[in-house]
PDB file of N, CA, C and O in Angstrom:
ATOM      1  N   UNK A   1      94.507  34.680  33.872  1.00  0.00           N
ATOM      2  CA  UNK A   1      93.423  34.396  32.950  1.00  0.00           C
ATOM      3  C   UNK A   1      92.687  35.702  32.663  1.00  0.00           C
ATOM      4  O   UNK A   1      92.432  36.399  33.645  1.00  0.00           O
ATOM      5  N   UNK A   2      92.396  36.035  31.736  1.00  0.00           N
ATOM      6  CA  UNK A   2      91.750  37.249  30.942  1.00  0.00           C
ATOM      7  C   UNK A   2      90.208  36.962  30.928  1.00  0.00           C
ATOM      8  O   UNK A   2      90.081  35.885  30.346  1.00  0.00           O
ATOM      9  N   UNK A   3      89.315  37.308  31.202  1.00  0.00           N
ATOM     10  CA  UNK A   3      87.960  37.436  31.093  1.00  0.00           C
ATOM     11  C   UNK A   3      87.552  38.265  29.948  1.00  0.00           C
ATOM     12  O   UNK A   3      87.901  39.397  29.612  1.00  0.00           O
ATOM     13  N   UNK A   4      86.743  37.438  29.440  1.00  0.00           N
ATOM     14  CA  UNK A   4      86.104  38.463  28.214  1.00  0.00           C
ATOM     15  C   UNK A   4      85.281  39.953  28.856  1.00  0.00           C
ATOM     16  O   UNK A   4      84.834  40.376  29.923  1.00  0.00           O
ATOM     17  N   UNK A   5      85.438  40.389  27.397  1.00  0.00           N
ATOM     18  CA  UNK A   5      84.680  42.017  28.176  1.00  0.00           C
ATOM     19  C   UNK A   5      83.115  41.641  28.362  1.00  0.00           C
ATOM     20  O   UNK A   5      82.505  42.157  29.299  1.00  0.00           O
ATOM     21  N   UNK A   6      82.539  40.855  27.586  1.00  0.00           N
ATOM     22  CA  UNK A   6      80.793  41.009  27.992  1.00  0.00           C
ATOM     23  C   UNK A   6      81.003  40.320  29.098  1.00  0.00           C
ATOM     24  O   UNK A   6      80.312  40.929  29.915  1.00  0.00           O
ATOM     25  N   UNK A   7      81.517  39.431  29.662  1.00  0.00           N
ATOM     26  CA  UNK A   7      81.613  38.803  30.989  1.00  0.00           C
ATOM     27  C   UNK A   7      81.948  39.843  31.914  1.00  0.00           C
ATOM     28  O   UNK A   7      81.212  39.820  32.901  1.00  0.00           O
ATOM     29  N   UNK A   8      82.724  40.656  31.924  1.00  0.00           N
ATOM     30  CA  UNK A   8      83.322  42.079  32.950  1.00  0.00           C
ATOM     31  C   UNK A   8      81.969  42.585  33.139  1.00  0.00           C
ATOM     32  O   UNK A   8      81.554  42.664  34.295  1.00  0.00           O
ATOM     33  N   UNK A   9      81.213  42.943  32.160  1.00  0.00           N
ATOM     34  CA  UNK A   9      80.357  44.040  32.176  1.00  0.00           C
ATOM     35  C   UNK A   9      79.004  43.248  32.725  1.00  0.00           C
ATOM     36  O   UNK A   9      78.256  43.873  33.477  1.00  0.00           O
ATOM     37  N   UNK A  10      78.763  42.233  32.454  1.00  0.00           N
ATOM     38  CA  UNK A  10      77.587  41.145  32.986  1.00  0.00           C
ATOM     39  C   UNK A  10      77.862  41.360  34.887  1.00  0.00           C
ATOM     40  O   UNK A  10      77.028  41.608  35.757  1.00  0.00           O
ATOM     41  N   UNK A  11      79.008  41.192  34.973  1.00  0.00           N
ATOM     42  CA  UNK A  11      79.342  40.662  36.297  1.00  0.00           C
ATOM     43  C   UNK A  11      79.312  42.018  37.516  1.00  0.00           C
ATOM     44  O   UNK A  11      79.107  41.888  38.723  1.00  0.00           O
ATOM     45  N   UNK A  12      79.675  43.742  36.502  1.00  0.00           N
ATOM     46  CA  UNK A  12      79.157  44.244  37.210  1.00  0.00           C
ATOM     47  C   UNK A  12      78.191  44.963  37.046  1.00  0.00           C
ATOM     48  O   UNK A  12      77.976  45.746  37.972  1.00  0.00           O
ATOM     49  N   UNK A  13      77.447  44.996  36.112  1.00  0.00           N
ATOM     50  CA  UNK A  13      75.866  45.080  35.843  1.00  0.00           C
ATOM     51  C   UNK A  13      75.008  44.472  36.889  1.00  0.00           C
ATOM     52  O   UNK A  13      74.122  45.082  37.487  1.00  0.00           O
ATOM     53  N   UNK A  14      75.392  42.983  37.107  1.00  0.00           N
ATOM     54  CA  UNK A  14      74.724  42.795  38.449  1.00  0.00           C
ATOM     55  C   UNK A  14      75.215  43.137  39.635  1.00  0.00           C
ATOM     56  O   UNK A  14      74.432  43.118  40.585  1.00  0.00           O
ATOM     57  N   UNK A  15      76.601  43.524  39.856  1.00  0.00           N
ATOM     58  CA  UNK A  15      76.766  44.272  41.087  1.00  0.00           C
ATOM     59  C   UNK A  15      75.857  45.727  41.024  1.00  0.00           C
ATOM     60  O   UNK A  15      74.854  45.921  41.711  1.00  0.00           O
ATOM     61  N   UNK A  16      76.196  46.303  40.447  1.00  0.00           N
ATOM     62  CA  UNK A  16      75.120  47.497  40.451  1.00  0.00           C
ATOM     63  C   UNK A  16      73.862  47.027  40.724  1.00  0.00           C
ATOM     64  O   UNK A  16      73.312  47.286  41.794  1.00  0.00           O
ATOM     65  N   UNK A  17      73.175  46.137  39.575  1.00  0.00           N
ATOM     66  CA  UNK A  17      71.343  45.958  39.893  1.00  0.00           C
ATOM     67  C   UNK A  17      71.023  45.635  41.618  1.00  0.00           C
ATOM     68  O   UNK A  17      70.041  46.075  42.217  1.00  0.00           O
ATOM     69  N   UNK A  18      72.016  44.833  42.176  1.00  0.00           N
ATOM     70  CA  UNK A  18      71.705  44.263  43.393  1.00  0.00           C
ATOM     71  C   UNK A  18      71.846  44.672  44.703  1.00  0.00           C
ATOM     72  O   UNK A  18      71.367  44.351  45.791  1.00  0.00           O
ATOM     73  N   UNK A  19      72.955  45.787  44.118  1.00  0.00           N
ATOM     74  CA  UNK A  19      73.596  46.574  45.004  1.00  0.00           C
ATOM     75  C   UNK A  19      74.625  45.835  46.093  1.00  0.00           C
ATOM     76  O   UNK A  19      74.751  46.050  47.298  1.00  0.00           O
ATOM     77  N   UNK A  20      75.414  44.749  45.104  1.00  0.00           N
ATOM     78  CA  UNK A  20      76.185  44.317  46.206  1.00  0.00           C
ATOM     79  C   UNK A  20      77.500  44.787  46.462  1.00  0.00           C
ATOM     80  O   UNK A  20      77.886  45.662  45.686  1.00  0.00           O
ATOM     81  N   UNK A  21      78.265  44.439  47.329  1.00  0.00           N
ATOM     82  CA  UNK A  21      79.787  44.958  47.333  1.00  0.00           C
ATOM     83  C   UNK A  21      80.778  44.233  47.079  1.00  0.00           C
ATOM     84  O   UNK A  21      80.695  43.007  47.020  1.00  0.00           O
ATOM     85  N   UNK A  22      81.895  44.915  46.888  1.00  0.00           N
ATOM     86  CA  UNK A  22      82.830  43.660  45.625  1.00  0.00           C
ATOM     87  C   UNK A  22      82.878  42.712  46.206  1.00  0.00           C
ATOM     88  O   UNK A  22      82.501  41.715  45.592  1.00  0.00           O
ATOM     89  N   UNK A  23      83.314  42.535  47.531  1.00  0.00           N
ATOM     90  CA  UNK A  23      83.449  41.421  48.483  1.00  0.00           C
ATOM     91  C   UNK A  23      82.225  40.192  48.187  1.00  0.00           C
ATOM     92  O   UNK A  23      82.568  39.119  47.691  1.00  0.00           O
ATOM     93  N   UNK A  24      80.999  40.429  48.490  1.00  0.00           N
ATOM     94  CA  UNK A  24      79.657  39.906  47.750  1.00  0.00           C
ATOM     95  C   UNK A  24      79.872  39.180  46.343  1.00  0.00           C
ATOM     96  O   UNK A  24      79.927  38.006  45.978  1.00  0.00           O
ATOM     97  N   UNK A  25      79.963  40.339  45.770  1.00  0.00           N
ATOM     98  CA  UNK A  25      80.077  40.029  44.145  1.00  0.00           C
ATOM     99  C   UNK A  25      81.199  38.577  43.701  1.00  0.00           C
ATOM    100  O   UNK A  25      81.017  37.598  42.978  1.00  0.00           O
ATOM    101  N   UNK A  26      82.305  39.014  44.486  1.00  0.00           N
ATOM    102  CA  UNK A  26      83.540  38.110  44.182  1.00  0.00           C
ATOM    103  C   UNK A  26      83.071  36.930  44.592  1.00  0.00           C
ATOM    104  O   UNK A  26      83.276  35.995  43.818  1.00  0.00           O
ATOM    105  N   UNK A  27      82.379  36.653  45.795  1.00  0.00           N
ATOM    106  CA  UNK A  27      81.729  35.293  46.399  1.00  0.00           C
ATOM    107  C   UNK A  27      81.098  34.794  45.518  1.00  0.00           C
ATOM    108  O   UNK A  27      81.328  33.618  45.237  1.00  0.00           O
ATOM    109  N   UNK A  28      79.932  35.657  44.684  1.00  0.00           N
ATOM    110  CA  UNK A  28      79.048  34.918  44.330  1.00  0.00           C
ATOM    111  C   UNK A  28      79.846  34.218  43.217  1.00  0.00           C
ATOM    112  O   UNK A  28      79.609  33.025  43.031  1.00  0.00           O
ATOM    113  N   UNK A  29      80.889  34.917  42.359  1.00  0.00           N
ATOM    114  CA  UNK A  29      80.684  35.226  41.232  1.00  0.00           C
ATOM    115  C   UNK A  29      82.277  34.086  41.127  1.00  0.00           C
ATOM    116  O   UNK A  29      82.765  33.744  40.050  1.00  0.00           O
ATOM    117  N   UNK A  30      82.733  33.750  42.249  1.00  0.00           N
ATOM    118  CA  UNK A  30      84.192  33.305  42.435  1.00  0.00           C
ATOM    119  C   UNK A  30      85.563  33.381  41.596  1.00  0.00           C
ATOM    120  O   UNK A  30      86.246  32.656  40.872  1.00  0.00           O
ATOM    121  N   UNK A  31      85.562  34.826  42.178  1.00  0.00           N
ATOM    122  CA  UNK A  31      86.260  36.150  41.154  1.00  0.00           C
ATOM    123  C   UNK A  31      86.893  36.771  42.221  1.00  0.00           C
ATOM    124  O   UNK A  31      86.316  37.131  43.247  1.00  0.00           O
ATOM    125  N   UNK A  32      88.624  36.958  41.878  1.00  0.00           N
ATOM    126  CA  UNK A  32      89.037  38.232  42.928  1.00  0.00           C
ATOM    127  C   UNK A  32      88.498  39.408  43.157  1.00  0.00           C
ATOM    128  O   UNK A  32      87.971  40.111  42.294  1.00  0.00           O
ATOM    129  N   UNK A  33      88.645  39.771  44.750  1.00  0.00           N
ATOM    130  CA  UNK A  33      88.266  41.069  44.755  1.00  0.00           C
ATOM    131  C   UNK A  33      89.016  42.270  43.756  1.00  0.00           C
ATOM    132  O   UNK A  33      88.596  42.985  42.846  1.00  0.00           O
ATOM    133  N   UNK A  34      90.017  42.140  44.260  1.00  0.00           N
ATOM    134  CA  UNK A  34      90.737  43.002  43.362  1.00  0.00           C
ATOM    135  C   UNK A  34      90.668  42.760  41.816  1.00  0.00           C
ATOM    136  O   UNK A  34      91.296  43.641  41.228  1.00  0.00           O
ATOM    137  N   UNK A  35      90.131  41.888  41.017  1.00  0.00           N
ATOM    138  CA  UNK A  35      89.843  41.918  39.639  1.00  0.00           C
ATOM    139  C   UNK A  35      89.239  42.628  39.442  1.00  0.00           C
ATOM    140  O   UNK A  35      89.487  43.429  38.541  1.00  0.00           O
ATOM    141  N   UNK A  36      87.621  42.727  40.533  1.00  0.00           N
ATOM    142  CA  UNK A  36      86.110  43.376  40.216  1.00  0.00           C
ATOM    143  C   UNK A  36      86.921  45.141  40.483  1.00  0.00           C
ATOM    144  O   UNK A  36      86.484  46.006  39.724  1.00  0.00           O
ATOM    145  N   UNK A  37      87.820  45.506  41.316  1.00  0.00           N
ATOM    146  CA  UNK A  37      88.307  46.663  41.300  1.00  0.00           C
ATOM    147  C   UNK A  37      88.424  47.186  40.402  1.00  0.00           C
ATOM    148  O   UNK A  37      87.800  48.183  40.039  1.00  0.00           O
ATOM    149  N   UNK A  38      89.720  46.301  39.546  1.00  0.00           N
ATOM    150  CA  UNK A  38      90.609  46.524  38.345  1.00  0.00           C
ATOM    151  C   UNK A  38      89.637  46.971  37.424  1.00  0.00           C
ATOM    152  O   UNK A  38      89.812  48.078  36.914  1.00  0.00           O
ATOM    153  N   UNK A  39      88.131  45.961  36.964  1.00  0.00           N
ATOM    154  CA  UNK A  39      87.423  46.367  36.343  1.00  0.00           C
ATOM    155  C   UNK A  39      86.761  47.192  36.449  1.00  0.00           C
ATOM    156  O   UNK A  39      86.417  47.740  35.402  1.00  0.00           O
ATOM    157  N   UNK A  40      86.267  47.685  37.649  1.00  0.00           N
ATOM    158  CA  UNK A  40      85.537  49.150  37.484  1.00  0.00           C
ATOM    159  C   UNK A  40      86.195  50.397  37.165  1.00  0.00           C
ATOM    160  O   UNK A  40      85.549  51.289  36.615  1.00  0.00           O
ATOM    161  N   UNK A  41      87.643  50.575  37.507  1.00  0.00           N
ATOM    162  CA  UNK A  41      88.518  51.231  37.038  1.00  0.00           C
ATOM    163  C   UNK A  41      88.688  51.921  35.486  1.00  0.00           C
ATOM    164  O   UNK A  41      88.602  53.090  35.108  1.00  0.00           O
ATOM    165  N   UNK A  42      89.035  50.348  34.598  1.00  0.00           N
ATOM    166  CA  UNK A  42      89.651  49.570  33.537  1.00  0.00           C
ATOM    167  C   UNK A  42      88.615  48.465  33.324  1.00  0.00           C
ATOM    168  O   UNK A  42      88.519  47.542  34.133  1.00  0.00           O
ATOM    169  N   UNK A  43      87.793  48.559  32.174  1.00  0.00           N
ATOM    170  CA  UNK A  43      86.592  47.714  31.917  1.00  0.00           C
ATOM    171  C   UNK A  43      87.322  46.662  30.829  1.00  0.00           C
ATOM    172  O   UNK A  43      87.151  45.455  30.658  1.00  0.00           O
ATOM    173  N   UNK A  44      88.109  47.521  30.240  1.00  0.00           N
ATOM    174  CA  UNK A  44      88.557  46.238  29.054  1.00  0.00           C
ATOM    175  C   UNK A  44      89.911  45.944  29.063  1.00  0.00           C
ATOM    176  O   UNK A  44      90.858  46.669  29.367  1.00  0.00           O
ATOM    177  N   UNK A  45      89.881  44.487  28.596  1.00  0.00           N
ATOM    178  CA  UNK A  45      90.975  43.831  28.809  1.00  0.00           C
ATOM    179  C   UNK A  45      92.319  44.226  28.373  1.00  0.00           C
ATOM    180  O   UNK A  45      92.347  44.891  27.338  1.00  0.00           O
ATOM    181  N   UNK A  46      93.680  43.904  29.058  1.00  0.00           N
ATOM    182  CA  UNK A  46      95.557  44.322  28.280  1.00  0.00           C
ATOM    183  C   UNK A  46      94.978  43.438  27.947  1.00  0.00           C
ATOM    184  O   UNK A  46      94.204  42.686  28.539  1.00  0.00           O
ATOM    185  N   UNK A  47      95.575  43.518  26.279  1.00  0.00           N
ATOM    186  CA  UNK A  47      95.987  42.995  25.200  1.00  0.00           C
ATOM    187  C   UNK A  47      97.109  43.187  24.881  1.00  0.00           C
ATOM    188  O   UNK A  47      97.292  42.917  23.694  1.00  0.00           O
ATOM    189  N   UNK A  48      98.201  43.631  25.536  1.00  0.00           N
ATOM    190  CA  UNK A  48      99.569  44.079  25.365  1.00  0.00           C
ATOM    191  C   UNK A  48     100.205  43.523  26.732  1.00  0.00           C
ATOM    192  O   UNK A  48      99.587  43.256  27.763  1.00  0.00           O
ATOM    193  N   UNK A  49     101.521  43.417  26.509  1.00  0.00           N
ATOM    194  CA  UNK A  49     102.499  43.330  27.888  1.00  0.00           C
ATOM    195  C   UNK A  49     103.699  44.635  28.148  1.00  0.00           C
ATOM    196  O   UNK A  49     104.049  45.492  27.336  1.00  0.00           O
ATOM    197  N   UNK A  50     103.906  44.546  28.778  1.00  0.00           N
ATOM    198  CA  UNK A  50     104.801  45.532  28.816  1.00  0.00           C
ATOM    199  C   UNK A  50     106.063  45.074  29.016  1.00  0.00           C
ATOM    200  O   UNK A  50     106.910  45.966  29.065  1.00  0.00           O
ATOM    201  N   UNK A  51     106.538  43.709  29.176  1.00  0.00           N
ATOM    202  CA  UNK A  51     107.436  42.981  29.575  1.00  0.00           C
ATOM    203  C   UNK A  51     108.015  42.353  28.149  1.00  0.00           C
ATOM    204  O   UNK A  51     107.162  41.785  27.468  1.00  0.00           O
ATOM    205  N   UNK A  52     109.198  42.384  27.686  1.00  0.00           N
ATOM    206  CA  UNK A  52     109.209  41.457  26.442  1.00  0.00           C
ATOM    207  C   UNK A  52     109.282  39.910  26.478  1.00  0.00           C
ATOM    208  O   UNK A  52     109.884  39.528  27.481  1.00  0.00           O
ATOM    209  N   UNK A  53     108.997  39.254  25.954  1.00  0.00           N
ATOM    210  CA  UNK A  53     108.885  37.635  26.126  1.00  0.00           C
ATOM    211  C   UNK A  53     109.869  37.241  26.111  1.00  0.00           C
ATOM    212  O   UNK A  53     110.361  37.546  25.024  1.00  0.00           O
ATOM    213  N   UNK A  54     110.995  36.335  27.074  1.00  0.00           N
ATOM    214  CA  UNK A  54     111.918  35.543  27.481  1.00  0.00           C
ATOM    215  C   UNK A  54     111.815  34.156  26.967  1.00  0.00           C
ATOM    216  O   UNK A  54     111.211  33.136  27.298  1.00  0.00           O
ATOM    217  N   UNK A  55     112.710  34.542  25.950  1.00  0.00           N
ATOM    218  CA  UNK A  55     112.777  32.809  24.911  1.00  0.00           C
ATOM    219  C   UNK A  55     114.324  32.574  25.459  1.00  0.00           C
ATOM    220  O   UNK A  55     115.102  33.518  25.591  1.00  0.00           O
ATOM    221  N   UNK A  56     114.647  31.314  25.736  1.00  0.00           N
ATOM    222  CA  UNK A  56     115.647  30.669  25.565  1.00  0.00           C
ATOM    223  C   UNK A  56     115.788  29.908  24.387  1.00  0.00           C
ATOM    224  O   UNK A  56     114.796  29.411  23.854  1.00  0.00           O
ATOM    225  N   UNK A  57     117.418  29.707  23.728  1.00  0.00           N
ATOM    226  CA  UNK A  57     117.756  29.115  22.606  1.00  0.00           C
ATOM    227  C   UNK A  57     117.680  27.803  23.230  1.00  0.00           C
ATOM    228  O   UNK A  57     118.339  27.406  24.191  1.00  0.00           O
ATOM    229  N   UNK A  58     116.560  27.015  22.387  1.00  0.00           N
ATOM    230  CA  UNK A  58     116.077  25.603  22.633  1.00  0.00           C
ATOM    231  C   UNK A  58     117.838  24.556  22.441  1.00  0.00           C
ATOM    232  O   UNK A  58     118.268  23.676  23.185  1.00  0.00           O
ATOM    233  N   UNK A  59     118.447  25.124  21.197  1.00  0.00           N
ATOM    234  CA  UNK A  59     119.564  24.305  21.578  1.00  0.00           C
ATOM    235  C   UNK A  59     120.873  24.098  22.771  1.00  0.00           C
ATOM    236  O   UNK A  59     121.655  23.150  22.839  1.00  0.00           O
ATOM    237  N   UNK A  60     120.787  25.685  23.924  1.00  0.00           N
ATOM    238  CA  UNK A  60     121.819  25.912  24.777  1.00  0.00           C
ATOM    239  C   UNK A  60     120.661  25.214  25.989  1.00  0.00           C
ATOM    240  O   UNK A  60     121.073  24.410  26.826  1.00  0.00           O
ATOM    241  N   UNK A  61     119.264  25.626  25.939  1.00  0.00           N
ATOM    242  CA  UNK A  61     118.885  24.788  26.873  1.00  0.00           C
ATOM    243  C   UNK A  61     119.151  23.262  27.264  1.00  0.00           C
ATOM    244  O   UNK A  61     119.385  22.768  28.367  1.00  0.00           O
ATOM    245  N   UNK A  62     119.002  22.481  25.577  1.00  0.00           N
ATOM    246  CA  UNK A  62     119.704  21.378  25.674  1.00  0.00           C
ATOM    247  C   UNK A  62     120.548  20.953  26.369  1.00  0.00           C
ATOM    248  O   UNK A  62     120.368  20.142  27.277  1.00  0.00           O
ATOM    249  N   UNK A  63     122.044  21.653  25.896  1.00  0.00           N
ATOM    250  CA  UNK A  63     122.934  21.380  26.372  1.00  0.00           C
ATOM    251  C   UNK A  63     123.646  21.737  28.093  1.00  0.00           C
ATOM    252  O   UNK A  63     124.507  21.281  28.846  1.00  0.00           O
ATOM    253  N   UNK A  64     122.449  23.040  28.044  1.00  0.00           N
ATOM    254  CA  UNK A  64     122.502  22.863  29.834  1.00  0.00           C
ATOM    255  C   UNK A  64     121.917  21.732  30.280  1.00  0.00           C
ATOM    256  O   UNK A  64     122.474  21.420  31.332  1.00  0.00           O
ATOM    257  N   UNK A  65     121.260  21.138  30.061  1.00  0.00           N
ATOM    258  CA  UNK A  65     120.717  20.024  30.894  1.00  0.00           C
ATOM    259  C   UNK A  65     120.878  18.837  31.238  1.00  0.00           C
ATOM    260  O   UNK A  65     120.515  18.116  32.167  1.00  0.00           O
ATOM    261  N   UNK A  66     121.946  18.691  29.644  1.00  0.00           N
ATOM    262  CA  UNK A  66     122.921  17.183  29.583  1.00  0.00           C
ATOM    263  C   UNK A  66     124.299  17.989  29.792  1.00  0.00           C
ATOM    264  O   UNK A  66     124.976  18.017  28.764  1.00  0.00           O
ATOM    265  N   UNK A  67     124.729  18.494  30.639  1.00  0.00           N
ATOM    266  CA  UNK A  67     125.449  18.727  31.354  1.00  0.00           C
ATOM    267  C   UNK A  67     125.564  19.314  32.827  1.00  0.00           C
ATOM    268  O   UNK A  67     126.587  19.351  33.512  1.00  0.00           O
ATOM    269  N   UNK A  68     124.116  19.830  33.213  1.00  0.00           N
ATOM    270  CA  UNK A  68     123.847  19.708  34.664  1.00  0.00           C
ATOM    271  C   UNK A  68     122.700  19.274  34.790  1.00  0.00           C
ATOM    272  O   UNK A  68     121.693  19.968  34.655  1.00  0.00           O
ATOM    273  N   UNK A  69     122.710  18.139  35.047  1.00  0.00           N
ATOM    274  CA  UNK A  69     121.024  16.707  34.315  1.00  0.00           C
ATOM    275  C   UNK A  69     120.439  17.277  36.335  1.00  0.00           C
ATOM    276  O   UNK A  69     119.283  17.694  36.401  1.00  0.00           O
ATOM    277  N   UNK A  70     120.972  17.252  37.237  1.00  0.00           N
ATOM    278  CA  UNK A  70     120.090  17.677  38.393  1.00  0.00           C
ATOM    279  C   UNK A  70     120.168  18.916  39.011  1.00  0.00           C
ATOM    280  O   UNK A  70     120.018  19.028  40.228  1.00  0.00           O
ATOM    281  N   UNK A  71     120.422  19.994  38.173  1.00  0.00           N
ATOM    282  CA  UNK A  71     120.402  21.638  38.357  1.00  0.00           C
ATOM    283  C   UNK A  71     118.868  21.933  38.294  1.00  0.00           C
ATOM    284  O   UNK A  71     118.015  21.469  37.538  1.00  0.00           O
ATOM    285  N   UNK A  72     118.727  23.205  39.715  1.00  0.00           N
ATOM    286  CA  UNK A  72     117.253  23.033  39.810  1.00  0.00           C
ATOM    287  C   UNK A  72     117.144  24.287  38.740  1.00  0.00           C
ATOM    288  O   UNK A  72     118.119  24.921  38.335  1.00  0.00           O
ATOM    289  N   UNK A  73     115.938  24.495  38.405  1.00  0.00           N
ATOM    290  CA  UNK A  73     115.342  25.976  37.423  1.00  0.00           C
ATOM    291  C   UNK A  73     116.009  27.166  38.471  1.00  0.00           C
ATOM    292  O   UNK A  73     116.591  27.899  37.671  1.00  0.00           O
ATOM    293  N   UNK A  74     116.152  27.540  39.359  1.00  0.00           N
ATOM    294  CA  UNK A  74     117.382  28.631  39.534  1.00  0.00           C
ATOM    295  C   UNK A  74     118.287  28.467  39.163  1.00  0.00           C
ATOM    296  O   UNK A  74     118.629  28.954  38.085  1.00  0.00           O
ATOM    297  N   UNK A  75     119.002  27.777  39.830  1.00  0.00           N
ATOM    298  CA  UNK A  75     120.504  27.634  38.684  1.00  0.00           C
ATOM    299  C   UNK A  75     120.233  27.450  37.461  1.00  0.00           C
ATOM    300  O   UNK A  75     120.902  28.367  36.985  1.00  0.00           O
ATOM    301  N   UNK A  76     119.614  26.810  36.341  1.00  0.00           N
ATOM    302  CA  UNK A  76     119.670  27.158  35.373  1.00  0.00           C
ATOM    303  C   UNK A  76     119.474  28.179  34.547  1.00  0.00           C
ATOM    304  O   UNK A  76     120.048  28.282  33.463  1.00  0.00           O
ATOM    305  N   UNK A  77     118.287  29.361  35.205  1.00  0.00           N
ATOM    306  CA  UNK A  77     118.250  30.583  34.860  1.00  0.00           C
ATOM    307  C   UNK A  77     119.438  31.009  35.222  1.00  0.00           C
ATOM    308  O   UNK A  77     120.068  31.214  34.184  1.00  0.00           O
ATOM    309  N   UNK A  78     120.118  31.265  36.199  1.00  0.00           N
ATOM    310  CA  UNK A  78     121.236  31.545  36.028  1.00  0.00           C
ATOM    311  C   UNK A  78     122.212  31.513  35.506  1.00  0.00           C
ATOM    312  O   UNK A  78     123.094  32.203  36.017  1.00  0.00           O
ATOM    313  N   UNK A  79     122.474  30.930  34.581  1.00  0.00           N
ATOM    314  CA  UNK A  79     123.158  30.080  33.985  1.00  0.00           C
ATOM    315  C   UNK A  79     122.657  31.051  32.194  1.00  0.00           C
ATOM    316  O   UNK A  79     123.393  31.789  31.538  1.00  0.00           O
ATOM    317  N   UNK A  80     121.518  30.735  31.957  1.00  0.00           N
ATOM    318  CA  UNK A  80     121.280  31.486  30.975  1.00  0.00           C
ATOM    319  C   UNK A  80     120.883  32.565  30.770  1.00  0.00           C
ATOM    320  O   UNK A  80     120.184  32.839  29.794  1.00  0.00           O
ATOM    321  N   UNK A  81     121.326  33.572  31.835  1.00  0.00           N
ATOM    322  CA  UNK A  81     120.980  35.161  31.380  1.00  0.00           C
ATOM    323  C   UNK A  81     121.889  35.396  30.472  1.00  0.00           C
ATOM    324  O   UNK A  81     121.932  36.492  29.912  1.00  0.00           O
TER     325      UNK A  81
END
C-alpha cells in the first residue's frame, strides 16, 4: 500500500516535533518501522516498477485448468512460463 506524500510528511513532522523514535512513531502511528526509514531517506512515493507486469493469456489459462481442474498455483505457473 502506497501512502500519500502529505501523509509521509504529517507523520514525520510529528516525529520530529515530539522527538520520538521510529519505533514510537510506528506504534503510534501503526506503520512499519522500516516504512518511517524508507521515508526519511525517500519522502516520495515509486510510481514506477521496475519489474514488468506478468499477464497470462486468459485463454491458455483456461485451458490449463479444464485440463488440470486440481493443479495447485505452482504447478500451474509452471506450466505457463
Amino acid at each position: 500500500m502506497t501512502y500519500p506524500l502529505k501523509f509521509r510528511q504529517h507523520i514525520l513532522a510529528i516525529k520530529e516535533q515530539e522527538k520520538l523514535t521510529y519505533a514510537q512513531t510506528a506504534t503510534r502511528f501503526c506503520i512499519g518501522t522500516a516504512s518511517l526509514m524508507r521515508w526519511a531517506k525517500r519522502i516520495e512515493p515509486c510510481l514506477t516498477r521496475d519489474k514488468p507486469a506478468s499477464k497470462i493469456a486468459r485463454a491458455a489459462l483456461i485451458l490449463d485448468v479444464e485440463t488440470y481442474p486440481d493443479a495447485s498455483q505452482y504447478e500451474r505457473a509452471q506450466r505457463m512460463e
